[in-house]
C-alpha positions as CSV (number, residue, x, y, z in Angstrom):
1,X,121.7,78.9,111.3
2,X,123.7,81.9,112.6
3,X,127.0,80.0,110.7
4,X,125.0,79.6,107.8
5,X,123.7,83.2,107.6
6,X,127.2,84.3,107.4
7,X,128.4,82.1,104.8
8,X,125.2,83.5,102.5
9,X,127.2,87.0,102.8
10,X,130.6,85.6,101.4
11,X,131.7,85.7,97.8
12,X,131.4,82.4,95.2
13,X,133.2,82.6,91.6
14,X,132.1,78.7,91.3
15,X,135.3,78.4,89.5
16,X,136.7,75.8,91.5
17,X,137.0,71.9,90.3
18,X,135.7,70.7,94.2
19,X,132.4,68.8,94.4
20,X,130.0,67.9,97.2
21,X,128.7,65.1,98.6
22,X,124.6,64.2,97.8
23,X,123.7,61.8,100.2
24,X,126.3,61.7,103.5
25,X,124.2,58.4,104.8
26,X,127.2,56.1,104.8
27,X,129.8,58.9,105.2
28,X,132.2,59.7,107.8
29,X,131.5,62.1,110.6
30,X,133.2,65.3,110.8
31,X,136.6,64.9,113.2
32,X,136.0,68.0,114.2
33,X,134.4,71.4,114.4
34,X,137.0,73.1,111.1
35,X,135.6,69.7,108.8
36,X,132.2,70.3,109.7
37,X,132.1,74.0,108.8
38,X,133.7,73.1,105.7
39,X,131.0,70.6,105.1
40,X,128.2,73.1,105.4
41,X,130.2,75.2,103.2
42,X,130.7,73.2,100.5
43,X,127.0,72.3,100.8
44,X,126.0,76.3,100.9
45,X,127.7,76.6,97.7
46,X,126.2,74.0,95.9
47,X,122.4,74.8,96.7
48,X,124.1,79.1,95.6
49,X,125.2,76.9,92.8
50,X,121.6,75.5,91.9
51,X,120.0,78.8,92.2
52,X,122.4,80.6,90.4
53,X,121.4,78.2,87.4
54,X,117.6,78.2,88.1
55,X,116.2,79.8,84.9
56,X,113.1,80.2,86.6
57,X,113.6,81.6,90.2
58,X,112.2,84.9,90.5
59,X,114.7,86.1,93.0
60,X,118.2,86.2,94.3
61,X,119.7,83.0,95.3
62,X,120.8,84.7,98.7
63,X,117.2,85.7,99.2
64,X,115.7,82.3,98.1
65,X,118.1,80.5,101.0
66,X,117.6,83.1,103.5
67,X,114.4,82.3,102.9
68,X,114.3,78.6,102.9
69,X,116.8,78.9,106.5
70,X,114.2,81.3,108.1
71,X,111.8,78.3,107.3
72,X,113.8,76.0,109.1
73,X,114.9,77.6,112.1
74,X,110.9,78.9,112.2
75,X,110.5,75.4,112.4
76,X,112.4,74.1,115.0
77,X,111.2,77.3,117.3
78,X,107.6,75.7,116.7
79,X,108.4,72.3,118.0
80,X,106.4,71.8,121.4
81,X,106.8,68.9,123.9
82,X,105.0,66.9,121.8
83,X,106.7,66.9,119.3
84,X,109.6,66.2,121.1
85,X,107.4,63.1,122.5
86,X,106.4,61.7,119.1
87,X,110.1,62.2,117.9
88,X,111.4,59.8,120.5
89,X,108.3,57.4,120.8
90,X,109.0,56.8,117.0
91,X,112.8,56.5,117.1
92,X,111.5,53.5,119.6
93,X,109.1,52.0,118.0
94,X,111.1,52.0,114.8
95,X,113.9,50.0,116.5
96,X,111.6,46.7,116.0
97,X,111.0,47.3,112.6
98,X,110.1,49.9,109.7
99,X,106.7,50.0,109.8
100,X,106.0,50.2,114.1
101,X,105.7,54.2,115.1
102,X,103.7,57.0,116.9
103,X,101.4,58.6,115.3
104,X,100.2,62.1,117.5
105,X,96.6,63.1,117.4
106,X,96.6,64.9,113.8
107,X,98.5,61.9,112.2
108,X,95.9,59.8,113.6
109,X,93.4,62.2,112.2
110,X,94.9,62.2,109.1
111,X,95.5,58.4,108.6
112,X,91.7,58.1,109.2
113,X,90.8,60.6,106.6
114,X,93.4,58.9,103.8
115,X,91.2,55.6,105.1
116,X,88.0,56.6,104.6
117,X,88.4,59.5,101.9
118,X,86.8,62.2,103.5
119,X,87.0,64.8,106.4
120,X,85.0,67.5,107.8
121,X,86.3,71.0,107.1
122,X,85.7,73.7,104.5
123,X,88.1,72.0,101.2
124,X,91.1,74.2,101.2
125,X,94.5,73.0,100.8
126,X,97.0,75.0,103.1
127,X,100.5,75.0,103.2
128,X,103.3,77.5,105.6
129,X,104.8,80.0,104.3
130,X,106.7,83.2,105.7
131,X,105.0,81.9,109.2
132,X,101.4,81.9,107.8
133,X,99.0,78.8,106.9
134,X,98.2,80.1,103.0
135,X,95.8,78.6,101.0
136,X,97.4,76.2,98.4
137,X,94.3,74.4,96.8
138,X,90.6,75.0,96.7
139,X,88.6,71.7,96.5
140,X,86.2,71.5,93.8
141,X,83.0,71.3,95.0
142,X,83.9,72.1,98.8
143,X,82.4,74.7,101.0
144,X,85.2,77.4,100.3
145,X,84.7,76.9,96.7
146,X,81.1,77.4,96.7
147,X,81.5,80.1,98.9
148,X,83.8,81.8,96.9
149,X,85.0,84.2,98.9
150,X,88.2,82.5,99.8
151,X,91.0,82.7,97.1
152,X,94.4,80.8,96.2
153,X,96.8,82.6,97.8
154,X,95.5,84.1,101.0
155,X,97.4,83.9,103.7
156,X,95.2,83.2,107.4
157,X,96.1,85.0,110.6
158,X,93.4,84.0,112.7
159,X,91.0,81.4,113.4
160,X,87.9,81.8,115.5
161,X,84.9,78.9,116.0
162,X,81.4,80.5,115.4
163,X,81.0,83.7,117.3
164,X,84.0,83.3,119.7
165,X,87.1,85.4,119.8
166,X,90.0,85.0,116.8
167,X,93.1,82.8,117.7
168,X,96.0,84.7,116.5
169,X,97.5,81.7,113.8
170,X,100.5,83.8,112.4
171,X,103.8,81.4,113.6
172,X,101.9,78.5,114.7
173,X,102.2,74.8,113.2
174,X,100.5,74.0,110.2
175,X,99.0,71.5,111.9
176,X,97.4,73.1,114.4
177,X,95.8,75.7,111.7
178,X,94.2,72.8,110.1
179,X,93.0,71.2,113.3
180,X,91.5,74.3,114.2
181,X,89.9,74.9,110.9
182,X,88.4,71.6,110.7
183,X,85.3,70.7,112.7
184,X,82.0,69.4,113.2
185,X,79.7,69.0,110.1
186,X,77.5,72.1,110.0
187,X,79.5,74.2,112.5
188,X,80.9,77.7,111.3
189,X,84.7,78.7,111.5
190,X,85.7,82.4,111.2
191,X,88.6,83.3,108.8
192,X,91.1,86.4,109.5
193,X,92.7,86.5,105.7
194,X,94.9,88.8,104.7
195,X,93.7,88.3,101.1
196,X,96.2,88.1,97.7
197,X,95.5,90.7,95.9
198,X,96.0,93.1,98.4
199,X,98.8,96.1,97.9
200,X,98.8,96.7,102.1
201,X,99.9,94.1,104.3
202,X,97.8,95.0,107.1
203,X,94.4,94.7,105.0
204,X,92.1,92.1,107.0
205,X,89.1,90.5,106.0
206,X,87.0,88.1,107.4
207,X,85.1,85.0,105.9
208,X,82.6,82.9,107.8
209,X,82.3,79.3,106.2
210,X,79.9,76.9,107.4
211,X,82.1,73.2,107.7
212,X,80.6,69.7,105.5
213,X,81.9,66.5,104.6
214,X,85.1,67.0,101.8
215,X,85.0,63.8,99.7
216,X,88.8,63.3,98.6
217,X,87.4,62.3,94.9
218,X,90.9,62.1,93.5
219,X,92.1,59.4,96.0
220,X,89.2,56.8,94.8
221,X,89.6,54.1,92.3
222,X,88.6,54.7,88.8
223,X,88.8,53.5,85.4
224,X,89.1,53.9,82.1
225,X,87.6,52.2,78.7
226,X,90.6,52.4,75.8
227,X,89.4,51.2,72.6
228,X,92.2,50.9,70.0
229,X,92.9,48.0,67.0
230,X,92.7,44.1,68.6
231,X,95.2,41.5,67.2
232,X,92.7,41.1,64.3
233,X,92.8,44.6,63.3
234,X,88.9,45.0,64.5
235,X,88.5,47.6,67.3
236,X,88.7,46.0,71.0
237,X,88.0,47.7,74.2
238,X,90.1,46.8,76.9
239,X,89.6,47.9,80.8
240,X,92.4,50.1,82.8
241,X,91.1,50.3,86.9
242,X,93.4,52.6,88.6
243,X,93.5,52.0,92.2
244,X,95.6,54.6,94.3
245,X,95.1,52.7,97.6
246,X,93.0,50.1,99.5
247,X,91.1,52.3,101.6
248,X,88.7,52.1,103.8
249,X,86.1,53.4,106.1
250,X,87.1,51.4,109.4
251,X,84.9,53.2,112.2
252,X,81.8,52.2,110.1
253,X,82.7,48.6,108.3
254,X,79.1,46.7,106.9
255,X,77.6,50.5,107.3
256,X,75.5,51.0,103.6
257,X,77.4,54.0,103.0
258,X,81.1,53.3,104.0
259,X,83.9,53.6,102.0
260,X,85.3,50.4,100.5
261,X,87.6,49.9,97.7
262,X,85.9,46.5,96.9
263,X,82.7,48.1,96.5
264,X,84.4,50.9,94.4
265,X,86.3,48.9,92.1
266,X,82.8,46.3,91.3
267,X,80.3,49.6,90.0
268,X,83.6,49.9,87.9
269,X,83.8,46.8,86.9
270,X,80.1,46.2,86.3
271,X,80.2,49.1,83.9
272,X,83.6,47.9,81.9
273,X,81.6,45.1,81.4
274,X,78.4,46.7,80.4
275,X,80.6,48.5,77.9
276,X,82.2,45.2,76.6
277,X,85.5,45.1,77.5
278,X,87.2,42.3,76.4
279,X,90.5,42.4,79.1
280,X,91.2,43.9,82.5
281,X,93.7,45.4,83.8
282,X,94.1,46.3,87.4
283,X,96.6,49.4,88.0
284,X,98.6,49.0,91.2
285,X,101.8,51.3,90.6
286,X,102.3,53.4,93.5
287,X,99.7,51.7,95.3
288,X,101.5,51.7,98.9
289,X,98.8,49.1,100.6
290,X,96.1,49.8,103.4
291,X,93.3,47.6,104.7
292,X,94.4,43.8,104.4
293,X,90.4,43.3,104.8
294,X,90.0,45.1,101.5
295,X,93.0,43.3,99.6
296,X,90.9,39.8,100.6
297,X,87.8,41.0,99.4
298,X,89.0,42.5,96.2
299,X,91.0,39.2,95.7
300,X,87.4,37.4,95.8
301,X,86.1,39.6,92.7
302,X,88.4,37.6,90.6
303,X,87.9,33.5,92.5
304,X,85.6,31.5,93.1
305,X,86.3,31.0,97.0
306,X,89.5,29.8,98.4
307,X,92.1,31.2,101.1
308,X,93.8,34.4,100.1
309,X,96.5,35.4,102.6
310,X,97.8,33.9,105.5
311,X,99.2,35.5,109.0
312,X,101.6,34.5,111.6
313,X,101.9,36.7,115.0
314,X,104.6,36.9,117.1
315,X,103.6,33.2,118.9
316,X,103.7,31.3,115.9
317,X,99.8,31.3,115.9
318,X,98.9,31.0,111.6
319,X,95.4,32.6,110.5
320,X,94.5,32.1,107.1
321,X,92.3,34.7,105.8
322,X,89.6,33.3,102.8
323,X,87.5,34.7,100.2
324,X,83.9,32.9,101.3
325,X,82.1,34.4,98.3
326,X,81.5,32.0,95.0
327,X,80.5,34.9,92.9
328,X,82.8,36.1,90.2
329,X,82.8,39.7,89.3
330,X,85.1,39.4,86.5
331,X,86.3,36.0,85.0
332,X,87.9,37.8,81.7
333,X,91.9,38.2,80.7
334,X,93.0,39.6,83.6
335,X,96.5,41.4,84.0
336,X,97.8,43.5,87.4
337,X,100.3,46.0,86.9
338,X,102.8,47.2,89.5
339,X,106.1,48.0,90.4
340,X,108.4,48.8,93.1
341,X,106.4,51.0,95.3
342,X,103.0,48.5,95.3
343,X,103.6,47.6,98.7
344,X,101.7,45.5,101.3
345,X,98.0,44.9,100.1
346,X,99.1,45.3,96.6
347,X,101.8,42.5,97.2
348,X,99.0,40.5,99.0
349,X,96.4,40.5,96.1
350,X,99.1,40.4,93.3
351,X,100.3,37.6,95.0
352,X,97.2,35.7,95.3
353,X,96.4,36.7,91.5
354,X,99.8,34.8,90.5
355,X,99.2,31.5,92.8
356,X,95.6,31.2,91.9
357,X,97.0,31.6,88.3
358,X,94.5,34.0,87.9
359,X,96.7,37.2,86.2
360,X,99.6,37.6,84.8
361,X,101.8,40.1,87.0
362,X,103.3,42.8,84.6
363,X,106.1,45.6,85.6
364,X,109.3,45.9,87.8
365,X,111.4,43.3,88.5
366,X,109.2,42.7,91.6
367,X,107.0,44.9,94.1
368,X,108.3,46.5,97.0
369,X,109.0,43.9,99.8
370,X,106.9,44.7,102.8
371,X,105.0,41.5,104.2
372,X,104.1,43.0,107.9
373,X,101.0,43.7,109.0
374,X,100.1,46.7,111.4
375,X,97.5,47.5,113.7
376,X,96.6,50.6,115.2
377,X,96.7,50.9,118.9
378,X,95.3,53.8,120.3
379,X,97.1,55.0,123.3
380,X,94.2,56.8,125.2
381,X,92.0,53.1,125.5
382,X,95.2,51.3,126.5
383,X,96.1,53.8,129.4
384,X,92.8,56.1,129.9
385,X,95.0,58.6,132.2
386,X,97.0,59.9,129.1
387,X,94.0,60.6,127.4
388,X,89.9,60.9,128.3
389,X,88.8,60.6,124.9
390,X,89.1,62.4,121.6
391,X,92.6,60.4,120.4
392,X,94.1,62.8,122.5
393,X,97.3,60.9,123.3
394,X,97.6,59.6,119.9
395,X,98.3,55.9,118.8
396,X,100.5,53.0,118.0
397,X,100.7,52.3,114.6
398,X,102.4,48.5,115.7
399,X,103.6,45.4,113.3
400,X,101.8,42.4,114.7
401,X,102.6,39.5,112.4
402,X,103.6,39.1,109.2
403,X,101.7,37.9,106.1
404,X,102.3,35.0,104.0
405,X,101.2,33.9,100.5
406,X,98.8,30.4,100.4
407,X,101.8,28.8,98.6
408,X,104.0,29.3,101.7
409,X,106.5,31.9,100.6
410,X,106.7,35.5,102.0
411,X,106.3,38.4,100.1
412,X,109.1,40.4,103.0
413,X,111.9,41.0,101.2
414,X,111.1,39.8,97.8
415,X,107.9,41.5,97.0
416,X,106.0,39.8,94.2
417,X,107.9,38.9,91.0
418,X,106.6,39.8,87.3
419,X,105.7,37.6,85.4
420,X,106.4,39.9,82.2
421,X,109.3,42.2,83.6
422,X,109.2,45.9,81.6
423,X,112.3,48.4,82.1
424,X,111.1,50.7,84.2
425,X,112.9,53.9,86.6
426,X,112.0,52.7,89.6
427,X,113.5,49.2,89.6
428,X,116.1,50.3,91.4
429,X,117.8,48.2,94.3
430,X,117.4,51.3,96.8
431,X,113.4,51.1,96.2
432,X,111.9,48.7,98.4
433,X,111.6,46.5,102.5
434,X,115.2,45.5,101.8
435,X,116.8,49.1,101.5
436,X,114.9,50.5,104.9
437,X,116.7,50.1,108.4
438,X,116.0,46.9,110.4
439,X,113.7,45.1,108.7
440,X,112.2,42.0,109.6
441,X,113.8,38.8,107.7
442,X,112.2,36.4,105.5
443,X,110.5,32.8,106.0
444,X,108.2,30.6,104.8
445,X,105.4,28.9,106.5
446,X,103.5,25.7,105.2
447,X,101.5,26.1,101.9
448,X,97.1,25.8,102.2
449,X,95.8,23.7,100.3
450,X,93.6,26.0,97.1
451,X,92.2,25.2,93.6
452,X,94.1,27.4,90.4
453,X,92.3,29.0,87.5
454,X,92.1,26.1,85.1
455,X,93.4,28.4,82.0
456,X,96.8,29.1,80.7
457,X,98.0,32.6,80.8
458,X,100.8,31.7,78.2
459,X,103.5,33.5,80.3
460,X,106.1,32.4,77.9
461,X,104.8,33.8,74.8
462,X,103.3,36.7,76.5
463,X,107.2,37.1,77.5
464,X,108.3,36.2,73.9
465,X,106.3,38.9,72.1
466,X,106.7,41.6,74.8
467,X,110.5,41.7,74.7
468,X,110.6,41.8,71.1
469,X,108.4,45.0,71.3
470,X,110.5,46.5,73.8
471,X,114.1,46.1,72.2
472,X,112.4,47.7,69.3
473,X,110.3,50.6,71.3
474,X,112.4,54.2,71.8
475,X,110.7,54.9,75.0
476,X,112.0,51.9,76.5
477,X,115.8,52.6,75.0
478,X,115.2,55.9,77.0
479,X,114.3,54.3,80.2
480,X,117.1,51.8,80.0
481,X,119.6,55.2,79.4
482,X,118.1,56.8,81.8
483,X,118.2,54.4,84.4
484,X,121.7,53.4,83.5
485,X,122.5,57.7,83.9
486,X,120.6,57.2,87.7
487,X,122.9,54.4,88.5
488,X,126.1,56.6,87.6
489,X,124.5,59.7,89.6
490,X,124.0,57.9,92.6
491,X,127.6,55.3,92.6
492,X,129.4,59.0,91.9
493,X,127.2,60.7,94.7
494,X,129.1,64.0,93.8
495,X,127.7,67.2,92.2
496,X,129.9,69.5,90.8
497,X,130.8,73.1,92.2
498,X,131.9,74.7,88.7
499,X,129.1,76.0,87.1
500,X,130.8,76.0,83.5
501,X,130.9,72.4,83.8
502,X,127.4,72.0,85.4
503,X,126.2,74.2,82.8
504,X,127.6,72.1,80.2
505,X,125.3,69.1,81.7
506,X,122.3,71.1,81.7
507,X,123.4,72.0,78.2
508,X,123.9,68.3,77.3
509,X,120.3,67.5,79.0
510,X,118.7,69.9,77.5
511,X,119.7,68.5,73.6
512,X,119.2,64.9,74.6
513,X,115.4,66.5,75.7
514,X,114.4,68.5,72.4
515,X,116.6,65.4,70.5
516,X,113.8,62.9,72.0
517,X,110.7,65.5,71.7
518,X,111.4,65.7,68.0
519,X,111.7,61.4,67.7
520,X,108.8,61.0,69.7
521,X,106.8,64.1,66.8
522,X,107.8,61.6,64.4
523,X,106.0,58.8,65.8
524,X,102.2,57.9,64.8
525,X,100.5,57.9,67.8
526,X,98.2,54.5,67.7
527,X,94.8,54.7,66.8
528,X,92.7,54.5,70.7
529,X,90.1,56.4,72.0
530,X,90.1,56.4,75.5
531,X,86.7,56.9,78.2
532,X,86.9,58.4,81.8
533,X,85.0,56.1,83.9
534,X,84.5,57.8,87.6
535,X,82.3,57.1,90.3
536,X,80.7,59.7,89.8
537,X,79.3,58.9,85.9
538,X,79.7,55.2,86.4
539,X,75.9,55.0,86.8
540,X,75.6,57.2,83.9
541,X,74.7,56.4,80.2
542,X,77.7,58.9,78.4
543,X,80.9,58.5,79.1
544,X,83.6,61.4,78.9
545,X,86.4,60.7,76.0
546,X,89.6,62.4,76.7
547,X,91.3,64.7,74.7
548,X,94.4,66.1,73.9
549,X,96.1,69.4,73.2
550,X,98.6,69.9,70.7
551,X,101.1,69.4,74.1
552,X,99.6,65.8,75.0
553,X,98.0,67.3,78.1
554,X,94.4,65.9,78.6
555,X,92.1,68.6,77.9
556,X,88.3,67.5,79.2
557,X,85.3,68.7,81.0
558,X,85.3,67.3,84.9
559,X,88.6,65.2,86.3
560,X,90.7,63.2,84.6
561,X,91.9,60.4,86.2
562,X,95.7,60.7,87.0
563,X,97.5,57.8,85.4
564,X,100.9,57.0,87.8
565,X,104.1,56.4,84.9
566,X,107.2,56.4,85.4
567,X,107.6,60.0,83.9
568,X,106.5,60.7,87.9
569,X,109.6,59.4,89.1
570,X,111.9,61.6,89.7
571,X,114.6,64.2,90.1
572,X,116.6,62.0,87.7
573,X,113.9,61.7,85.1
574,X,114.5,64.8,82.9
575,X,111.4,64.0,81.2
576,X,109.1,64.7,84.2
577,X,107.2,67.6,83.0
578,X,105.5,65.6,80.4
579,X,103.4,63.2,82.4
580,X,100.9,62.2,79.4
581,X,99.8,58.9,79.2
582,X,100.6,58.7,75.6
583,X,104.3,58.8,76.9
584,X,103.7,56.1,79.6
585,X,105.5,53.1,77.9
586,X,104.7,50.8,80.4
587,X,100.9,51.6,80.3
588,X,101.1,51.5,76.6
589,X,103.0,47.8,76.4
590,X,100.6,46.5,79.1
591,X,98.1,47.0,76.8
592,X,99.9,45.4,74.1
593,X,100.0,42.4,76.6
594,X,96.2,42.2,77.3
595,X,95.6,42.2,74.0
596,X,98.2,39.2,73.4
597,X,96.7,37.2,76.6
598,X,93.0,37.7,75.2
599,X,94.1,36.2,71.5
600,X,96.3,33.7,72.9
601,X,93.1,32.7,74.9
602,X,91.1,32.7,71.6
603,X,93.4,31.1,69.6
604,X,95.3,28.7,71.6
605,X,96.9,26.8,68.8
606,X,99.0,30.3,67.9
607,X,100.7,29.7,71.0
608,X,104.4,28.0,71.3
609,X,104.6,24.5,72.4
610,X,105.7,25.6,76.1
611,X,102.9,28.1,76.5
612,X,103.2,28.4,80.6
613,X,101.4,28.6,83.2
């Protein structure tokens, strides 16, 4: 840090024609201590570099990396013995495989609360900054936003539970803020703010908040009704369920009022039927997996009964999970969207989807690869004297066998592949099990005997009339350039250190930007309404339609659901800042593929003579 600070004071032209490495992973280390300053130099330049061309930054770049240093040396002075624990218990763990680590008492904490969508606490979002927890994010609807007293941008320096003294909180880790802030339902936690608005630094002022249970609304699955032309020209509704994860409320499984993302995702799909939707389509992008339980149970919404997944631990011992339920929630045109980063329970119920026959799998090339299955193993009931109680001493998050589709094959490694492959940014070799460090290698076990769906799904002319809309669709030309331009970025791993030159890319990006904004004006957007189905209104009789504004944002009274496209993908994907679903191609042509599996399934005959399966 001290080398750093004094190469923040020297001089840069950015005149010269050097360039510096992105990612060192498979580089060379320094020989010695001369090629290792020059490597920070080079790499002190080029963040001067990005500042310098910030448009936006509201201060110097010197400042904005002092600052961003101060950060990380305030950092590593906040790193206790624990830490230092859970760094090497994970380094450990990790050396079996990708998925095995430590998880300390607040990761535990927070890996529950992802599970079961909720916590305790008074719904504020908090982030460090300048050595103080600041508040970030108000949740609707939570006890801070109620009590109104607490505003975006104040910065805590104390914490104190009910009428006891304040802890001083000014340099201490994030996390331990929040673990002191949280709490018991009904208990009160004290605030010392310094609030905002205010002019003098040393004005105080103290907020008392009484703690309840924060439902983490945003995180749950939802759905949406679109109604837009069918193949006939008449209006057709078709079904869109979002599903961010498979959570679930673990400590109380069976309770009446635990979370479950099978019982979710059926009050969804009980009211896409009650509003007639002729085609679902269940959206797993981004969906990184949680409770197998939940993936077997949603997989039974959709079959009759039959085994699902099965299991092999480390003894060779196979357990073959089954959906015992003949019901059928939904026995429509079903399609399941995904891509690279639907991982684990996605893979397990897109995989059962495709060997029941039951949905055609649309996106990437395949999902992401990961076909381990963890348990969580906590540390205090395994060895009491580490911990009395409380989850003091953390837990094991521990791969204990690996999962296998009925048809034999595992999804490690190859994920589940498309069945209608769309060109999307994330298809990317470096996405995805086989890309991570040490990861466990692929195999097959013997198939279970199970019963398909008895209809086609016409794969081949679903793929037929899908690829001609594609080579014929701009958005997809601009994915395909764009992923070609990531591929160049990242074989070159260079960045320039003359800013003429870098200028002249931003330049260059910035045309190819307003060049696409002014196709995409040209366009007629297609004639769709589209309905916000929550659980919150699903029980009710109006629906919410979504608007737009004259920028594509959606403009509409409660939450939106958040629709994941591949304008979220990246760095590399210049056109990030407009995350509209009217500019998600791949949402847009999965659509176009519903509606082609629910005439093919009308009209049979309008199908080729190899129609598939």
């Amino acid at each position: 840090m001290a080398k750093i600070k004094e190469l923040l004071t020297q001089k840069y032209d950015f005149t010269s024609s050097r360039t510096v490495e992105v990612n060192r992973q498979k580089a060379a280390w320094p020989k010695d201590d001369a090629e290792a300053d020059l490597l920070w130099k080079d790499r002190i330049e080029g963040e001067l570099l990005q500042e310098t061309l910030n448009k936006h930054a509201s201060d110097t770049p010197v400042k904005v990396l002092t600052r961003r240093y101060d950060q990380v040396l305030r950092y590593l002075h906040e790193q206790t013995k624990e830490d230092i624990i859970k760094g090497f218990l994970t380094t450990l763990a990790q050396t079996y495989d990708p998925h095995s680590e430590y998880m300390s008492k607040s990761e535990l904490d927070n890996f529950q609360i992802n599970m079961r969508l909720s916590l305790v606490g008074i719904g504020a979002v908090l982030h460090s900054e300048d050595g103080y927890a600041k508040i970030a994010e108000l949740v609707p609807g939570g006890p801070a936003a109620k009590d109104g007293r607490l505003k975006v941008g104040d910065k805590v320096s104390g914490v104190a539970q009910g009428d006891k003294d304040f802890v001083d909180s000014v340099d201490m880790k994030l996390d331990k803020v929040v673990e002191m802030i949280r709490g018991k339902k009904d208990t009160v936690v004290r605030l010392q703010v310094i609030p905002a608005s205010a002019t003098d630094p040393s004005v105080r002022k103290i907020i008392e908040i009484k703690r309840d249970e924060i439902k983490l609304k945003e995180q749950e699955a939802k759905a949406e009704i679109i109604e837009r032309p069918g193949p006939d020209g008449n209006p057709i509704r078709l079904g869109w369920i979002i599903l961010p994860s498979f959570y679930a409320d673990m400590e109380h499984s069976g309770a009446a009022g635990a979370k479950s993302t099978t019982k979710d995702v059926l009050a969804l799909i009980n009211r896409l039927k009650q509003e007639h939707v002729q085609g679902i389509v269940m959206d797993l992008r981004k969906n990184g997996g949680g409770s197998l339980e939940e993936a077997v149970n949603l997989t039974g919404l959709f079959i009759k009964r039959g085994p699902v997944v099965q299991a092999k631990d480390s003894n060779g011992n196979i357990h073959v999970s089954k959906d015992r339920d003949p019901s059928i929630a939904w026995d429509g045109p079903l399609i399941v969207c995904c891509n690279r980063l639907s991982a684990s329970a996605s893979e397990i119920f897109a995989a059962a989807m495709q060997d029941y026959n039951r949905a055609v799998i649309v996106g990437d090339q395949s999902t992401f690869g990961k076909g381990t299955v963890q348990t969580m193993l906590e540390i205090g009931r395994i060895m009491p004297f580490l911990g009395s109680g409380g989850n003091e001493a953390g837990a094991l998050k521990l791969t204990i066998q690996k999962f296998y589709r009925i048809a034999g094959g595992s999804t490690q490694h190859k994920g589940v592949e498309s069945d209608v492959r769309l060109p999307s940014l994330f298809d990317r070799a470096e996405i995805g099990e086989s890309a991570l460090k040490g990861p466990l290698p692929y195999d097959t076990v013997p198939p279970v005997d199970f019963d398909k769906w008895e209809r086609p799904l016409f794969k081949n002319d679903l793929k037929q009339r899908s690829a001609a809309r594609v080579s014929a669709d701009p958005e997809f030309g601009y994915i395909t350039a764009d992923l070609e331009e990531v591929k160049k970025h990242l074989a070159e791993n260079k960045v320039s250190l003359n800013i003429q030159g870098r200028r002249a890319e931003l330049d260059e990006d910035k045309a190819k930007r307003e060049k696409r904004t002014a196709a995409r004006e040209k366009i007629k957007q297609p004639d769709a309404k589209t309905y916000v189905v929550t659980l919150d209104n699903v029980a009710k009789p109006d629906l919410q339609q979504v608007k737009f504004d004259k920028t594509d944002k959606k403009v509409a009274d409660g939450a939106a659901p958040a629709t994941p496209t591949d304008e979220d993908a990246a760095p590399d994907d210049e056109e990030a800042s407009n995350k509209s679903e009217r500019v998600d191609p791949i949402k847009t042509e999965t659509l176009n593929i519903l509606n082609d599996l629910i005439d093919l399934s009308r009209n049979p005959k309008t199908a080729t003579a190899s129609t598939g399966k």
